[in-house]
Structure formats: C-alpha cells, structure tokens
Backbone as a ProteinNet text record, in pm:
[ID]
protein_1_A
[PRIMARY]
XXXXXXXXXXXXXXXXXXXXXXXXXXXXXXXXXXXXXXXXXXXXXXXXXXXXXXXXXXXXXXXXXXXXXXXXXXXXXXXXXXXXXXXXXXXXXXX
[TERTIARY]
821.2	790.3	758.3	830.3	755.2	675	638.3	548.3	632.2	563.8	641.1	497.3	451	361.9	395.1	339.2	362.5	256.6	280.1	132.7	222.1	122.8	204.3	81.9	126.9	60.3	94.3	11.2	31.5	-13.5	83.2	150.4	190.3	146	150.6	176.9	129.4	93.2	244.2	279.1	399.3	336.9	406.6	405.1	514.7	442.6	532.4	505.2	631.4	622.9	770.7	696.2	771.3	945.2	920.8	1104.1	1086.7	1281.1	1320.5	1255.8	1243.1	1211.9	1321.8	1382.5	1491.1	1480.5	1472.4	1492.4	1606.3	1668.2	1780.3	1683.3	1773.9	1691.3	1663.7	1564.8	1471.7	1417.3	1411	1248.3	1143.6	1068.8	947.4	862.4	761	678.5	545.7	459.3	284.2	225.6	144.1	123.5	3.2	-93.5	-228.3	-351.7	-418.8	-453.9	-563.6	-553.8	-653.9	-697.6	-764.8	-774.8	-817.2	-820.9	-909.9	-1004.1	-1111.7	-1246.5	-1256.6	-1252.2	-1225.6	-1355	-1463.5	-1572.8	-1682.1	-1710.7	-1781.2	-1902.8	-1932.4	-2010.2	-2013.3	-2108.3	-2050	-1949.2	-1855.3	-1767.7	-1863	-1808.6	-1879.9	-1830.2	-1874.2	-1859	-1948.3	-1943.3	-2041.8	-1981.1	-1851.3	-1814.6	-1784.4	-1687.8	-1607.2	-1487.3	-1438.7	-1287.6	-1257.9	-1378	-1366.1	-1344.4	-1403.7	-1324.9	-1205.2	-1157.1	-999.7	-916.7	-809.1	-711.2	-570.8	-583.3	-514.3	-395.7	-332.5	-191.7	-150.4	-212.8	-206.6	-187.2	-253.9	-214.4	-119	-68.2	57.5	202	185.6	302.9	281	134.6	204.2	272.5	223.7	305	474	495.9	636	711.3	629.9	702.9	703.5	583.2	523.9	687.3	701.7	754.4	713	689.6	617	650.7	779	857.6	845.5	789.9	735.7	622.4	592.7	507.2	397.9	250.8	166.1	191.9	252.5	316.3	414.5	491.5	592.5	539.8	416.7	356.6	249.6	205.9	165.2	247.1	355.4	456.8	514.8	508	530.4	428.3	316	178.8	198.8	193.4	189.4	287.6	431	522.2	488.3	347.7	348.7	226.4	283.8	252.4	78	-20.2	-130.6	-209.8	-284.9	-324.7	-320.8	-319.8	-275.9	-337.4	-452.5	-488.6	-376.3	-352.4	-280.1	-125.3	-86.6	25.6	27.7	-58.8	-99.7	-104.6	-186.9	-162.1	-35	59.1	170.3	263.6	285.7	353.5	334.9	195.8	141.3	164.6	162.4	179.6	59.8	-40.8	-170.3	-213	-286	-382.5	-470.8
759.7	620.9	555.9	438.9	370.4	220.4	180.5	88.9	-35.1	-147.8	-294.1	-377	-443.8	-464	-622.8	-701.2	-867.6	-942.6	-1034.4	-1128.2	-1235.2	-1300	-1386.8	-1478	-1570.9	-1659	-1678.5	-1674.2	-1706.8	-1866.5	-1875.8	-2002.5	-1989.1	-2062.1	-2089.1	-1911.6	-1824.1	-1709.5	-1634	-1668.2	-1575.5	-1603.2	-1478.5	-1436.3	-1507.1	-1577.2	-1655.3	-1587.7	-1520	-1483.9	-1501.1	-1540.2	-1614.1	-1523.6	-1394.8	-1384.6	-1295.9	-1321.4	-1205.4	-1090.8	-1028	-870.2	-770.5	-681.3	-602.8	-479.1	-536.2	-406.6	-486.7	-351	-397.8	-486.1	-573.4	-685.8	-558.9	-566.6	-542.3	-390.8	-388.7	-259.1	-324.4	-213.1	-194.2	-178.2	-279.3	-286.2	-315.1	-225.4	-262.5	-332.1	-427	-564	-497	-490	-488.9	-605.9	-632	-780.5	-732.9	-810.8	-774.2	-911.4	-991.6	-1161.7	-1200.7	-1276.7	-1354.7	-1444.2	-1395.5	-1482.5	-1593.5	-1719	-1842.8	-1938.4	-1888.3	-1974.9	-1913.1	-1997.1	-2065.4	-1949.8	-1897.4	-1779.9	-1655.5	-1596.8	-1429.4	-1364.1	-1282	-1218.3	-1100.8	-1106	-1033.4	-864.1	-800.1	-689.2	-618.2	-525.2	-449.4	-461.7	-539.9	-598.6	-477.5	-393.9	-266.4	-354.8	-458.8	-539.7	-573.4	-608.2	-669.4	-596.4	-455.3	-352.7	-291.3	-295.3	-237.8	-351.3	-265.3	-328.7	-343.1	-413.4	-484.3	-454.8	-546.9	-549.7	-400.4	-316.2	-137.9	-109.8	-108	-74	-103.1	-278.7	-266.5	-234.6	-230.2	-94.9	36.4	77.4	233.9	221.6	128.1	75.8	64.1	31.7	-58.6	65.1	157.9	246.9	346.8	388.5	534.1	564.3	728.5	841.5	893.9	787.5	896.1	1023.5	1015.7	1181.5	1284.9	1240.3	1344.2	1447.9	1571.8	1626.8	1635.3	1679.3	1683.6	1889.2	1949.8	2082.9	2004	1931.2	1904.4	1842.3	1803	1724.1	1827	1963	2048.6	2150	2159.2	2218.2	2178.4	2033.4	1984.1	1950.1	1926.3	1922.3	2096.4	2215.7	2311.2	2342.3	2237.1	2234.5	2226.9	2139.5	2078.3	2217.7	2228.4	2315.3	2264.8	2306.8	2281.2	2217.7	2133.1	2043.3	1922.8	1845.9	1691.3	1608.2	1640.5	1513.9	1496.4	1632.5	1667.5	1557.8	1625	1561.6	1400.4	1350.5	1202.9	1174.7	1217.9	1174.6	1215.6	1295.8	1305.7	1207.1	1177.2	1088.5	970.7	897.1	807.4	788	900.3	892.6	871.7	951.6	920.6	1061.7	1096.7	1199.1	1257.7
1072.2	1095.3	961.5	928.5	816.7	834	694.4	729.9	621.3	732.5	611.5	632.7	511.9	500.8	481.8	578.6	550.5	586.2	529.1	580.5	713.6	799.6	870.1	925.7	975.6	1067.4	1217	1297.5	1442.4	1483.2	1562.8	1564.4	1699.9	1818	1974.9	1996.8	1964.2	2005.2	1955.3	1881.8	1795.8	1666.6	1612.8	1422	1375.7	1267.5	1197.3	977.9	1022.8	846.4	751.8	594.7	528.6	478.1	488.8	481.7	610.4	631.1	711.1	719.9	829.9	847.6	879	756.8	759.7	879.3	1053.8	1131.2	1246.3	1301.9	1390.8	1529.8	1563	1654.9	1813.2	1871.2	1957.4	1923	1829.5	1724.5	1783.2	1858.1	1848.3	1780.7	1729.1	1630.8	1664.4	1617.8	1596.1	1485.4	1548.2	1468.2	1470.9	1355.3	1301.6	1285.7	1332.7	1279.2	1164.6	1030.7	961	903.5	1016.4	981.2	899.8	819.4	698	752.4	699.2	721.7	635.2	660.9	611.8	609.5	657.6	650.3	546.1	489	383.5	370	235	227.2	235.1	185.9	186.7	237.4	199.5	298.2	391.9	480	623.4	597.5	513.9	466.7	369.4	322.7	254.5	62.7	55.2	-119.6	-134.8	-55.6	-81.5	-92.7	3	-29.4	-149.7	-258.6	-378.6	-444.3	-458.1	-517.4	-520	-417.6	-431.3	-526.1	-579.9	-676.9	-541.5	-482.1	-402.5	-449.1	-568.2	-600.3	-642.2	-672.7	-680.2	-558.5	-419.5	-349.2	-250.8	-271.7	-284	-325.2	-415.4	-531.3	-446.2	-418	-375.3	-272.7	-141.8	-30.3	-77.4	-167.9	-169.9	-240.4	-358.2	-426.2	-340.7	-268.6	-204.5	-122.8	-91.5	-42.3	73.5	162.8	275.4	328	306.4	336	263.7	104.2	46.1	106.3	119.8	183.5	46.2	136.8	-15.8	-91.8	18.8	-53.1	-199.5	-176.5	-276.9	-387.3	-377.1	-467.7	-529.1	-450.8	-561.4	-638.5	-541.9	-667.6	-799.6	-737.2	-897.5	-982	-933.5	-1021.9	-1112.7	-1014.8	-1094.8	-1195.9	-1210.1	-1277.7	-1434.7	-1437.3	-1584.7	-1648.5	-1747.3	-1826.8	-1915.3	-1909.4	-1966.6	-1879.4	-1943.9	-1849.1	-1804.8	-1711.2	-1681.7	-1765.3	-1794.1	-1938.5	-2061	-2065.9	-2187.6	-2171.9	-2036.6	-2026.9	-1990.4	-1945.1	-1934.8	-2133.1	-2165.1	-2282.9	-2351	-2322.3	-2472.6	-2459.7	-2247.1	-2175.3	-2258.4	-2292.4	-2377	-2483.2	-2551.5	-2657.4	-2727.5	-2672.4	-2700.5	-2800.4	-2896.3	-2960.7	-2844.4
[MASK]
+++++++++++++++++++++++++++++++++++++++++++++++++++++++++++++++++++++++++++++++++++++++++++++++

C-alpha cells in the first residue's frame, strides 16, 4: 500500500485539492483528517509540532522506499567499511 500526501479543503462535504490525484478512477482511499487550528493563540498541543522539520519529512514521504525492508537497509549499512562518521565525513569531504 502506498501513501500520497496532500493537503485539501472540504467544501459542501467533498475534498477539494489543488492538483490531480494520479490513481485509476474508483480507488479506494482513506482520508486522514489532521485539521488546522485557526483560532487565535497558543497551538492546542504540547510545541512538539514546532519542532519537526516539516519540509524533511516531506522529502522522506516523496523520496522514501517503502518496499525497502529494514533487513536491506542493514545489509547495506554493514556494507560501509569503518565507521559511519567516517564515511559521512569523506562523503563530505570533511577532515
């Protein structure tokens, strides 16, 4: 199963969003509501929302592999030779 991530507005009790949605016409789909609180003052939460890097976790959404398994992702972690700092930095080009 995958996921498409859009914003939309409801409008006389249908979703109204700004492009096309690439699935063959009558897909079954689960709508999430994750509403925006629009009135005036604190957000109604504990200021964990403000922390996330939002536009990051859209990239992993849009880049992410869900079919990747997390086995395939430690085989190739154990691929790199030394250690991951190391290799984060040579990738860099960092000392």
């Amino acid at each position: 199963m995958s996921s498409i991530l859009m914003k939309g507005v409801i409008r006389n009790g249908q979703v109204e969003v700004a492009e096309p949605i690439n699935l063959p016409d009558g897909s079954e789909v689960t709508i999430t509501n994750h509403a925006h609180d629009k009135s005036p003052g604190p957000p109604n939460n504990d200021g964990a929302d403000d922390l996330e890097d939002k536009g990051f976790l859209e990239y992993c959404r849009t880049e992410g592999d869900p079919n990747i398994t997390l086995d395939e992702v430690r085989a190739a972690l154990t691929a790199i030779p030394g250690s991951m700092t190391a290799a984060c930095s040579a990738e860099r080009d960092e000392d």
